[in-house]
MARRO-314022 format. One line per field, with one value per residue: x, y, z of N, C-alpha, C in turn; residue number from 0; residue in three letters. Coordinates in steps of 0.05 Angstrom, whole numbers, plus 5000, padded with zeros to 4 digits. Layout:
MARRO-314022
n_u = [X/...]
n_v = [Y/...]
n_w = [Z/...]
ca_u = [X/...]
ca_v = [Y/...]
ca_w = [Z/...]
c_u = [X/...]
c_v = [Y/...]
c_w = [Z/...]
k = [NUM/...]
r = [ala/...]
//
This chain:
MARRO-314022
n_u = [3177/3147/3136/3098/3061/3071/3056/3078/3101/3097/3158/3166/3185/3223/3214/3269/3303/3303/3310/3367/3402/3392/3405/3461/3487/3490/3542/3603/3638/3620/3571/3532/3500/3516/3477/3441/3438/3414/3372/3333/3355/3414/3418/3422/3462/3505/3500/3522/3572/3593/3605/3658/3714/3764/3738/3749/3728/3681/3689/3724/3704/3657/3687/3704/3662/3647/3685/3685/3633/3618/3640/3607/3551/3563/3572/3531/3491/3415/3354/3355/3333/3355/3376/3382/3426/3405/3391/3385/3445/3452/3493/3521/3485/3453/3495/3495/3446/3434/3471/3470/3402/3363/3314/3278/3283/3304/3298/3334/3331/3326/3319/3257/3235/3280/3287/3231/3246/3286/3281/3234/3265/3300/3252/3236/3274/3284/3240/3211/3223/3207/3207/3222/3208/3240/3217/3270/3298/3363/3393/3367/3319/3296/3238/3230/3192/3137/3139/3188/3202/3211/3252/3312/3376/3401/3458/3459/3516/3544/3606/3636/3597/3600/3640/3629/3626/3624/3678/3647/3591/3592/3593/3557/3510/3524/3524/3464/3442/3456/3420/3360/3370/3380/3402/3453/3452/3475/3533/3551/3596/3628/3697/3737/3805/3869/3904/3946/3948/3941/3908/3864/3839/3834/3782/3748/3747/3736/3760/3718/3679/3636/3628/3634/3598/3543/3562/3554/3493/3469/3468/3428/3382/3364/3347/3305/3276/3268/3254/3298/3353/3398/3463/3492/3536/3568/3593/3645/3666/3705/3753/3788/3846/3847/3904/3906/3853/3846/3815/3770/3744/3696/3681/3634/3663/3656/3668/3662/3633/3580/3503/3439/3386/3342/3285/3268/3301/3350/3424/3498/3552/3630/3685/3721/3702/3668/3620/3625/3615/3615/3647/3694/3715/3777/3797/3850/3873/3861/3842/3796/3771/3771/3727/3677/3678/3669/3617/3587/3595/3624/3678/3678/3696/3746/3755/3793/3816/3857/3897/3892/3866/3807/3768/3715/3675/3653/3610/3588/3531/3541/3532/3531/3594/3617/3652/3712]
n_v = [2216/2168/2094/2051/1994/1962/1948/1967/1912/1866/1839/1777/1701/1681/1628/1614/1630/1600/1558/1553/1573/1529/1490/1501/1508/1460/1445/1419/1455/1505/1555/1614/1644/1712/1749/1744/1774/1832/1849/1895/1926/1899/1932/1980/1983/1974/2012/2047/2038/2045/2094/2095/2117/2079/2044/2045/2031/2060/2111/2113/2106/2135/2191/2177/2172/2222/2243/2219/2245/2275/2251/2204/2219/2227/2176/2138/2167/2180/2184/2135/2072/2063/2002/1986/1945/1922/1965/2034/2081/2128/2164/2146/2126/2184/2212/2189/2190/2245/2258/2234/2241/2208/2160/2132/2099/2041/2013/1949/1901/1858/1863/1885/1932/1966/1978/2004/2050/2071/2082/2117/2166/2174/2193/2233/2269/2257/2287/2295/2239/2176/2128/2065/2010/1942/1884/1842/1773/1785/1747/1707/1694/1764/1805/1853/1924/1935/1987/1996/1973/1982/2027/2040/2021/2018/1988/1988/1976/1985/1992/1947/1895/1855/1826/1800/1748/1679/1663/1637/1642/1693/1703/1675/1703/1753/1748/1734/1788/1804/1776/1800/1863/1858/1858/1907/1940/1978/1964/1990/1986/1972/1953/1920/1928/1880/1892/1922/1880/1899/1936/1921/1884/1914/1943/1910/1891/1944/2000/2010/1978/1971/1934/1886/1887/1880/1836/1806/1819/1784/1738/1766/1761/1710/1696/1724/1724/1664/1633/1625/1619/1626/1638/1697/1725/1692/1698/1723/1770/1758/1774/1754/1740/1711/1695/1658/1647/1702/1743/1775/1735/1741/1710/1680/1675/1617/1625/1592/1531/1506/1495/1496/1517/1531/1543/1499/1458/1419/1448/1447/1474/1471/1518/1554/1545/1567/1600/1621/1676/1726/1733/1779/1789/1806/1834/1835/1885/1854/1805/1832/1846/1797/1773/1798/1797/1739/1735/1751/1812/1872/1897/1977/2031/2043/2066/2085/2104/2154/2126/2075/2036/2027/2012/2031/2004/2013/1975/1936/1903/1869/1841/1765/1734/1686/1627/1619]
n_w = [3706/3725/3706/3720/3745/3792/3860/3928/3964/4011/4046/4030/4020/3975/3937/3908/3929/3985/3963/3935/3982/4019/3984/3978/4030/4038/4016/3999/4000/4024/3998/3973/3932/3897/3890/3924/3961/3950/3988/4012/4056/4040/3996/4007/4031/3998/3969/4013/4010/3965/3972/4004/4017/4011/3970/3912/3858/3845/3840/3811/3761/3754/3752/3697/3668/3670/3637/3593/3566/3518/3482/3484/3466/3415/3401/3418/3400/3388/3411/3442/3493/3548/3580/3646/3679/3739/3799/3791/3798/3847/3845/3788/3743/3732/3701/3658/3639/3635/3594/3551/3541/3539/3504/3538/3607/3624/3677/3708/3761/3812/3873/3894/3933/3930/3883/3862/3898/3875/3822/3832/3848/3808/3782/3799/3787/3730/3699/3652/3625/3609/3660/3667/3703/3718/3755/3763/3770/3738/3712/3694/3641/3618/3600/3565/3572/3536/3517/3502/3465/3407/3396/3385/3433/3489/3527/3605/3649/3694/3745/3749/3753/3721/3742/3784/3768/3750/3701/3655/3673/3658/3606/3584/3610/3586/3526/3531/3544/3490/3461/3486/3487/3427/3366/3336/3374/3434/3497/3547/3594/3653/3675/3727/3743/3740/3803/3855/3905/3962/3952/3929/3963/4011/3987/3995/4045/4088/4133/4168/4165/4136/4095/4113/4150/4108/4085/4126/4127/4097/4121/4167/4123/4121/4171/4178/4124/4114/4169/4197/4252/4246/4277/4290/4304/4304/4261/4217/4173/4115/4065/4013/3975/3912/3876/3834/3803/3800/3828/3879/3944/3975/4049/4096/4159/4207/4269/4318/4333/4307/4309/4269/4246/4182/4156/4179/4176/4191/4203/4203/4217/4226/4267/4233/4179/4128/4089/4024/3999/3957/3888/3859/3799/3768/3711/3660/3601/3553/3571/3577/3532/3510/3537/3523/3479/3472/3495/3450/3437/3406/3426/3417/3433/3488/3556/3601/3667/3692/3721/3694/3727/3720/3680/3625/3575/3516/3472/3412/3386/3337/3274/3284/3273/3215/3228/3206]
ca_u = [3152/3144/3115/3098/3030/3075/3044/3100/3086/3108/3170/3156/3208/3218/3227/3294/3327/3306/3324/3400/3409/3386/3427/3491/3491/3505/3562/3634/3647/3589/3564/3511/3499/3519/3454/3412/3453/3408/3342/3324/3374/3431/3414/3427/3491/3516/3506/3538/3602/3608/3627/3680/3746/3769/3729/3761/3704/3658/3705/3741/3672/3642/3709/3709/3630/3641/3703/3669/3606/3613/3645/3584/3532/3567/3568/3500/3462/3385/3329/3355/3318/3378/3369/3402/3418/3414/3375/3400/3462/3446/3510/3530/3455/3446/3507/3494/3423/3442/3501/3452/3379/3353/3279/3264/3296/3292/3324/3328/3339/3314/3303/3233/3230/3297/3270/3221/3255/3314/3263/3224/3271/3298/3228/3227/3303/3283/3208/3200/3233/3193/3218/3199/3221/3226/3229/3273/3331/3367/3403/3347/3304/3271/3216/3224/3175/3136/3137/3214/3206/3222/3276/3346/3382/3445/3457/3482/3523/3559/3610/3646/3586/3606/3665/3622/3602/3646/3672/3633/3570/3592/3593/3530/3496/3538/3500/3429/3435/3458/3389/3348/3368/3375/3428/3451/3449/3502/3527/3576/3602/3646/3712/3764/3837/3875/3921/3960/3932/3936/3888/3842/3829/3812/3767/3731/3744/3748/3764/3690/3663/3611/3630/3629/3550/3536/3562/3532/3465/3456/3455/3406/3362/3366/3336/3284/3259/3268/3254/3327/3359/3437/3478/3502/3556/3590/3612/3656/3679/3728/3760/3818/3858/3856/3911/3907/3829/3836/3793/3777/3730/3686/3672/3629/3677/3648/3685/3662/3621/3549/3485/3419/3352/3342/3269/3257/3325/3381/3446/3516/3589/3652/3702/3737/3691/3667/3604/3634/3588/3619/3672/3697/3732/3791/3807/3872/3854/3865/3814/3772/3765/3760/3694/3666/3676/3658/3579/3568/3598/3653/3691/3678/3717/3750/3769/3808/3820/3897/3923/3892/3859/3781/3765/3689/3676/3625/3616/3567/3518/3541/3528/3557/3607/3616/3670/3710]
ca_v = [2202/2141/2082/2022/1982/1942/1969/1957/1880/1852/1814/1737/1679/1678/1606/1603/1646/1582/1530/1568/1574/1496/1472/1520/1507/1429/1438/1409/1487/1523/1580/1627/1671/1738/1756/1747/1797/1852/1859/1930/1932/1902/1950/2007/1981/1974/2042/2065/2009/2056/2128/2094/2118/2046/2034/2059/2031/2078/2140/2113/2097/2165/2208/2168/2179/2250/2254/2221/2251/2290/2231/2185/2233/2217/2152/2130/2177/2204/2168/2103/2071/2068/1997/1983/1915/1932/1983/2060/2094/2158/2173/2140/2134/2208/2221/2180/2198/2273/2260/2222/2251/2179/2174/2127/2086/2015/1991/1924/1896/1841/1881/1903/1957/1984/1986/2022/2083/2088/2092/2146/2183/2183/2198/2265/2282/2270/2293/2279/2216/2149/2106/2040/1984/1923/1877/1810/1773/1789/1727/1692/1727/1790/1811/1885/1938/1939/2017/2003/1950/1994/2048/2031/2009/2023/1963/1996/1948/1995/1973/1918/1874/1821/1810/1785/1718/1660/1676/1623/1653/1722/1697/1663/1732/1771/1735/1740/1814/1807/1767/1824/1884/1858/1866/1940/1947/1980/1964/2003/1961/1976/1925/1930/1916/1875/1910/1911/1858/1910/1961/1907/1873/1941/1955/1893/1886/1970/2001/2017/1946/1975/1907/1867/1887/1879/1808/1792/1827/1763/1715/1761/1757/1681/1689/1741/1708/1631/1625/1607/1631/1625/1653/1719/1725/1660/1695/1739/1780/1755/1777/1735/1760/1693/1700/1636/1656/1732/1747/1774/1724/1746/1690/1686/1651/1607/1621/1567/1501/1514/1483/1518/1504/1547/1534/1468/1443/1421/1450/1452/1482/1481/1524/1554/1529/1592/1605/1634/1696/1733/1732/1793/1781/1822/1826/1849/1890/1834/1790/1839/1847/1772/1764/1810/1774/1708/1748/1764/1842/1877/1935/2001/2046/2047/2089/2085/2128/2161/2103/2054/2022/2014/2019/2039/2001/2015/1950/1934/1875/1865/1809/1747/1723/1664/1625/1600]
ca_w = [3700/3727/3699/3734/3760/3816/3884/3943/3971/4042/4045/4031/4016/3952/3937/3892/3955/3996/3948/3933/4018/4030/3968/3981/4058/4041/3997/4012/4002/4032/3979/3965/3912/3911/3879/3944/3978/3952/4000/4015/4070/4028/3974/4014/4052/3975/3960/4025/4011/3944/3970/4025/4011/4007/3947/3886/3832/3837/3843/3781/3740/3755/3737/3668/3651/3667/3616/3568/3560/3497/3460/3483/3455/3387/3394/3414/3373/3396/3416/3455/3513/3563/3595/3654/3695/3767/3800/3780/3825/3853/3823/3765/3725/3729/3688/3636/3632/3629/3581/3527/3536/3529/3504/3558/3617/3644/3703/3716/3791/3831/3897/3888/3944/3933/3854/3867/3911/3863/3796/3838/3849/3777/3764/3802/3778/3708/3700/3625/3624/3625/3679/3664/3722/3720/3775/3756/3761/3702/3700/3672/3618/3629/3578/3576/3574/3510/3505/3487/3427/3381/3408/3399/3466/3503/3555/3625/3674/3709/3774/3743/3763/3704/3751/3805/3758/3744/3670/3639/3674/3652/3581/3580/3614/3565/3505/3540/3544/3474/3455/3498/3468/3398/3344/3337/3408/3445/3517/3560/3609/3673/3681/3730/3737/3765/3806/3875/3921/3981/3945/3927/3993/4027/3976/3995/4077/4083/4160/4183/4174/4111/4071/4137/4150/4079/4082/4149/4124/4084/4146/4171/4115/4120/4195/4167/4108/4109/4192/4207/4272/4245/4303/4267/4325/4298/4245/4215/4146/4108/4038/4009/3945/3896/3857/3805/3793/3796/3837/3905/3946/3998/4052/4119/4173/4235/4288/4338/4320/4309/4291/4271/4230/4163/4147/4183/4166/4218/4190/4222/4210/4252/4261/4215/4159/4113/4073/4003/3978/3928/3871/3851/3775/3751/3687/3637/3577/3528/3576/3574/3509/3498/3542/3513/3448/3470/3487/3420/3436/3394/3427/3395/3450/3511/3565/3624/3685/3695/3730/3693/3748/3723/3648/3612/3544/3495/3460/3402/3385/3317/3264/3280/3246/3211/3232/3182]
c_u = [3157/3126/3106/3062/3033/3062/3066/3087/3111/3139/3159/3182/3206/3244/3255/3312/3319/3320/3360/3409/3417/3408/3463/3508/3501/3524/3578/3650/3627/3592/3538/3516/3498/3496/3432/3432/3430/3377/3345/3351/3408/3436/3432/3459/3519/3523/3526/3566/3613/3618/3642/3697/3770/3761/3726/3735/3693/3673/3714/3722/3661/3657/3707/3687/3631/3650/3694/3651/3604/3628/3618/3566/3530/3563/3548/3479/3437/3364/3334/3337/3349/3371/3390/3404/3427/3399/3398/3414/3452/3475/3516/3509/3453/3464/3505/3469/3424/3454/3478/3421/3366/3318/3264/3293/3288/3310/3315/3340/3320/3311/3286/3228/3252/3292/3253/3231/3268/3299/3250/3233/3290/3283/3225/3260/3310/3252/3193/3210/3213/3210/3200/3218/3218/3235/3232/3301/3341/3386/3390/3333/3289/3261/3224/3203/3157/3138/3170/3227/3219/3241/3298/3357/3416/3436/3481/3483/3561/3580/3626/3623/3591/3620/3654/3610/3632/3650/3654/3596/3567/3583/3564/3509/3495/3513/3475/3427/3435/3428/3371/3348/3376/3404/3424/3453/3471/3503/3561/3572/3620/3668/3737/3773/3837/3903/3927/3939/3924/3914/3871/3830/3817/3800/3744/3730/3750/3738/3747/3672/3628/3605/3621/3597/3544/3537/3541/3500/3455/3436/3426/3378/3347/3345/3310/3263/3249/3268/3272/3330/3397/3440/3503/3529/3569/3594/3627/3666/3704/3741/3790/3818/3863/3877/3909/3870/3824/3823/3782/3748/3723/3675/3660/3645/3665/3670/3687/3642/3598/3536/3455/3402/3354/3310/3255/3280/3346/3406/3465/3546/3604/3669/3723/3726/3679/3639/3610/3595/3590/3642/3670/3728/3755/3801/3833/3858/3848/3838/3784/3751/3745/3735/3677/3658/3663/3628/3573/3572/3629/3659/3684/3704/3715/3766/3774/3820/3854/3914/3915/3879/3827/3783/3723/3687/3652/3629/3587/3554/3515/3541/3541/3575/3606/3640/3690/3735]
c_v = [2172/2121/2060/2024/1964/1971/1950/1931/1879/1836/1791/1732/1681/1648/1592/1617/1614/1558/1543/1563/1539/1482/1478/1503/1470/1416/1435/1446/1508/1555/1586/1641/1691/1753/1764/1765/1822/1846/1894/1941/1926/1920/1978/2006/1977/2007/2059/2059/2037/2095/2119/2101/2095/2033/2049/2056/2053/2110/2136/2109/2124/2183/2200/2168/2200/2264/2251/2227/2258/2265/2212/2194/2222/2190/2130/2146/2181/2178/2140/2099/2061/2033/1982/1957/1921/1957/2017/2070/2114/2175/2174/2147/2160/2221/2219/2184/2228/2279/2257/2234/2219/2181/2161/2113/2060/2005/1971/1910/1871/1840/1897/1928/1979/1990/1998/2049/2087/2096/2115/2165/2192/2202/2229/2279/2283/2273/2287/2254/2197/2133/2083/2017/1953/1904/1847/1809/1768/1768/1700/1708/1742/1807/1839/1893/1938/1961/2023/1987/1962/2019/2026/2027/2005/2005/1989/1983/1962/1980/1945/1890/1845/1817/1799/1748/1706/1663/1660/1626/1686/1721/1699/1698/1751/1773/1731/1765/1826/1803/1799/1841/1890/1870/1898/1948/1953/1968/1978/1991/1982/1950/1935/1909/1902/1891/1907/1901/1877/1931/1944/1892/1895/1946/1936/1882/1930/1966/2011/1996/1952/1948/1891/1860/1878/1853/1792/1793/1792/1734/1733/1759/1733/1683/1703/1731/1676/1618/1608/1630/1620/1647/1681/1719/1706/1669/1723/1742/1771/1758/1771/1745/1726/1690/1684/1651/1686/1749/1762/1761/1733/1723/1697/1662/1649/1604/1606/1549/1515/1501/1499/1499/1534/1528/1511/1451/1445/1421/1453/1466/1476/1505/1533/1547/1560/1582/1627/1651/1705/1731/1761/1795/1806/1820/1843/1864/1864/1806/1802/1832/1815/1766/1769/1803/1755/1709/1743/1799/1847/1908/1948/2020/2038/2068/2082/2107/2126/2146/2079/2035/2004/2037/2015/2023/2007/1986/1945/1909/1879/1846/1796/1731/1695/1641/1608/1572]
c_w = [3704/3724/3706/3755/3786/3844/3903/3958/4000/4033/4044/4027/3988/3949/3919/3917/3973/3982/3942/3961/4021/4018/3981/4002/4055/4018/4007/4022/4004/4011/3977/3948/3906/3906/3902/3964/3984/3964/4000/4028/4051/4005/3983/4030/4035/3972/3981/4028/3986/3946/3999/4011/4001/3978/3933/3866/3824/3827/3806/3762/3738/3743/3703/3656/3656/3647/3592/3551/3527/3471/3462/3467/3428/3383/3400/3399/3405/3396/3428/3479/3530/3583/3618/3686/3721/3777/3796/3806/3825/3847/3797/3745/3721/3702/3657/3619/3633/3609/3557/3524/3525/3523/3528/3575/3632/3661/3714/3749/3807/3860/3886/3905/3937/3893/3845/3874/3894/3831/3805/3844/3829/3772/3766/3790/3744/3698/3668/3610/3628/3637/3677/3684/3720/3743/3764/3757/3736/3695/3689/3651/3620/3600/3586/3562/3548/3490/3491/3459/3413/3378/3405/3416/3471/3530/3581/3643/3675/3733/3771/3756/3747/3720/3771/3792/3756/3713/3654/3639/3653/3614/3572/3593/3594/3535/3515/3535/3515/3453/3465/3489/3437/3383/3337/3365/3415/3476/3525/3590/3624/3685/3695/3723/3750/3770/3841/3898/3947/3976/3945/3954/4009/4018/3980/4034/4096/4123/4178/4178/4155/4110/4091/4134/4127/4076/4108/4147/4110/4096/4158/4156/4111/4141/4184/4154/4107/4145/4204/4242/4266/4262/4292/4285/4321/4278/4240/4191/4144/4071/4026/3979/3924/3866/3824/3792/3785/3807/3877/3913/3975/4013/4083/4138/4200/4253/4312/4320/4320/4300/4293/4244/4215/4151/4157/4187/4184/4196/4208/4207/4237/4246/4244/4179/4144/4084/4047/3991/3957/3919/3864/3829/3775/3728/3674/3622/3561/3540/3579/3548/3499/3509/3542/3484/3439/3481/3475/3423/3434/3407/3408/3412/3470/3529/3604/3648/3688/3698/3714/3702/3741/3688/3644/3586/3537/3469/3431/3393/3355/3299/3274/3265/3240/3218/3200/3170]
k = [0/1/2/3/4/5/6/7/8/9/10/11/12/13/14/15/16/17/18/19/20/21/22/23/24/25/26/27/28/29/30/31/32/33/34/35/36/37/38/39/40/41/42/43/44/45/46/47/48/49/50/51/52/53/54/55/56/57/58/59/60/61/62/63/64/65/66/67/68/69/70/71/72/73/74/75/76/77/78/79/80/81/82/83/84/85/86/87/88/89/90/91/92/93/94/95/96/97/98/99/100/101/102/103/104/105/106/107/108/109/110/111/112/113/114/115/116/117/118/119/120/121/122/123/124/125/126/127/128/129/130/131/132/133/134/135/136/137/138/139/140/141/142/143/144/145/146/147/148/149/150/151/152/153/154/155/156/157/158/159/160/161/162/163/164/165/166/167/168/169/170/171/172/173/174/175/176/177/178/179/180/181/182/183/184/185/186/187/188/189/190/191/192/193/194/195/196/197/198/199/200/201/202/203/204/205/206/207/208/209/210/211/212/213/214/215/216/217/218/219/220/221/222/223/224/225/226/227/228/229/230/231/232/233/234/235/236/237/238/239/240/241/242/243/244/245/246/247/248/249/250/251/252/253/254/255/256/257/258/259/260/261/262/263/264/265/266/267/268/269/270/271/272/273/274/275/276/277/278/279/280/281/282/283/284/285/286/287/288/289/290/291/292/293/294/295/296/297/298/299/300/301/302/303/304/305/306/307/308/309/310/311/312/313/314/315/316/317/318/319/320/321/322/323]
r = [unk/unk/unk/unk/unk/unk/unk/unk/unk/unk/unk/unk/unk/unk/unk/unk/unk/unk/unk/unk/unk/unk/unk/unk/unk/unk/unk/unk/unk/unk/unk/unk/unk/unk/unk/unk/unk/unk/unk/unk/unk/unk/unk/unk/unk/unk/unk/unk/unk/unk/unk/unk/unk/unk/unk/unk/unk/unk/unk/unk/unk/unk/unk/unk/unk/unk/unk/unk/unk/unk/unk/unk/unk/unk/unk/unk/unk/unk/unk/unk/unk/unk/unk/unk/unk/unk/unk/unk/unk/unk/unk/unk/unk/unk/unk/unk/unk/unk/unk/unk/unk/unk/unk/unk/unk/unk/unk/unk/unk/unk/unk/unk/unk/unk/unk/unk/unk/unk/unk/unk/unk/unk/unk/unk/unk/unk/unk/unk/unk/unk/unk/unk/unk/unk/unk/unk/unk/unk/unk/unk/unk/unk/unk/unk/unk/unk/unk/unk/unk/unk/unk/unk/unk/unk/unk/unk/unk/unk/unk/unk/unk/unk/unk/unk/unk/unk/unk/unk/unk/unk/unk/unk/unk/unk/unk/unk/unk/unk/unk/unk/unk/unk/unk/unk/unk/unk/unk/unk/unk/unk/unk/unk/unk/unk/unk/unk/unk/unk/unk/unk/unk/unk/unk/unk/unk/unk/unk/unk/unk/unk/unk/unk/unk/unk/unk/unk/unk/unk/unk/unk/unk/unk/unk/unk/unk/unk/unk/unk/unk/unk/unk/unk/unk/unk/unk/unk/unk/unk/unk/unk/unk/unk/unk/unk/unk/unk/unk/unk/unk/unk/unk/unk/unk/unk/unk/unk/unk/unk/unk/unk/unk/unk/unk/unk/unk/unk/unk/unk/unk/unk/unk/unk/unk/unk/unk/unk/unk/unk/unk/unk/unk/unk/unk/unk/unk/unk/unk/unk/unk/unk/unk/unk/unk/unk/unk/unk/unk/unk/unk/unk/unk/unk/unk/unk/unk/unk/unk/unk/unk/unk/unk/unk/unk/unk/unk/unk/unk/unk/unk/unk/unk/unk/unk/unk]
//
């Protein structure tokens, strides 16, 4: 049952994707935000990044919501509204929404088309479920639905996506989601490891050039939306293992000089010069724990796959304390 009054809309620009590009593009260290990755097309070049062989996440996230099911039951209880930051996997979501019987569901995403298909086809996979969508970036504040005011609420942020923020973002998100779904609130979270530099880099440059497109998709949504003509052929995937930060950093590299117009705007790179897209965090247990803390969210359980590799928490939004 799906609930929603959005009717599907044209591509436009949406003017914080231009202002992010314009600003980014004239930094000492050219960056964008991994956020504008997801159009329709990056949406879907995500989902097909997560059943490569190369990329462990999902494999190890799915095995460990399958094991846990019958402990979760217990420990969310009956009647929650399930809401979840990111549009629903056609893997993962199903499990969790099978496992719990949630009374409703909200998935939160800021690709509106690909938020759409993946709520409707919830909708027909769970038929007495309300699907309620919403379309926003959830790193600002998103009003949810009003049919879920008053239902209890399990936060889902599957995928280690906290690890794609800088931790001081992650924090500050952490504690929004905490505001949002209100004290009492649970959230089960997905955090990897860190763990051998050679596993992690293929999981982020893998040997059919998924991740590649996926990163390149961004330049072309630049030409698409914001009337640029960046020379997609000047560049090339690159994923570097940062050890002091943790992190593995996805970057687009110019391989000859170039200059090009984004909107109106004469921009240039040379050689060798690299447009940073995403961070991808790893964390310890013991950092997990802590940034989870420094939210406003206290471990309840955790659970970890065989090797270790990618851990599940269930965390709760409990008073805060006083310090003293």
């Amino acid at each position: 049952m799906l609930l929603t009054d959005e009717a599907p809309m044209a591509t436009r620009a949406d003017p914080a994707f231009r202002a992010d590009v314009l600003a980014g593009l004239r930094l000492p260290q050219k960056a964008i935000p991994a956020r504008w990755f997801y159009d329709r097309r990056g949406s879907e070049l995500f989902e097909e990044i997560t059943a490569l062989p190369e990329y462990y996440p999902t494999r190890a996230e799915t095995a460990i919501l399958h094991t846990i099911c019958p402990e979760l039951v217990g420990a969310v209880g009956e009647g929650v509204a399930v809401v979840e930051f990111g549009s629903g996997s056609s893997v993962k979501t199903p499990i969790v929404l099978n496992c719990i019987e949630p009374a409703a569901y909200v998935p939160i995403d800021i690709s509106g088309d690909f938020l759409r298909s993946s709520s409707a086809t919830l909708a027909k996979q769970f038929p007495g479920l309300p699907v309620l969508p919403v379309e926003a970036d959830f790193m600002k504040p998103v009003p949810l639905p009003a049919e879920v005011a008053d239902m209890p609420k399990l936060g889902f942020f599957p995928g280690s996506t906290i690890g794609n923020m800088e931790p001081q973002a992650a924090t500050t998100l952490l504690a929004a989601m905490r505001d949002w779904l209100g004290e009492g609130a649970l959230l089960l979270i997905g955090i990897d490891r860190i763990k051998d530099t050679a596993v992690l880099t293929a999981a982020y440059d893998d040997a059919a050039g998924v991740t590649a497109a996926f990163n390149l998709n961004l330049l072309e949504r630049i030409n698409r939306e914001l009337n640029g003509n960046v020379p997609i052929d000047a560049f090339v995937h690159e994923a570097r293992w940062n050890d002091d930060a943790a992190r593995i950093e996805m970057h687009l590299k110019a391989v000859r000089d170039i200059r090009f117009t984004i909107d109106g705007h004469d921009l240039s790179m040379t050689a060798g010069e690299t447009i940073h897209t995403e961070n991808s965090h790893k964390y310890s247990d013991r950092d997990a724990r802590l940034l989870l803390r420094a939210g406003g969210w206290t471990p309840r359980q955790q659970w970890c796959g065989t090797d270790g590799a990618f851990c599940v928490i269930l965390a709760e939004a409990r008073p805060l304390p006083i310090a003293p």
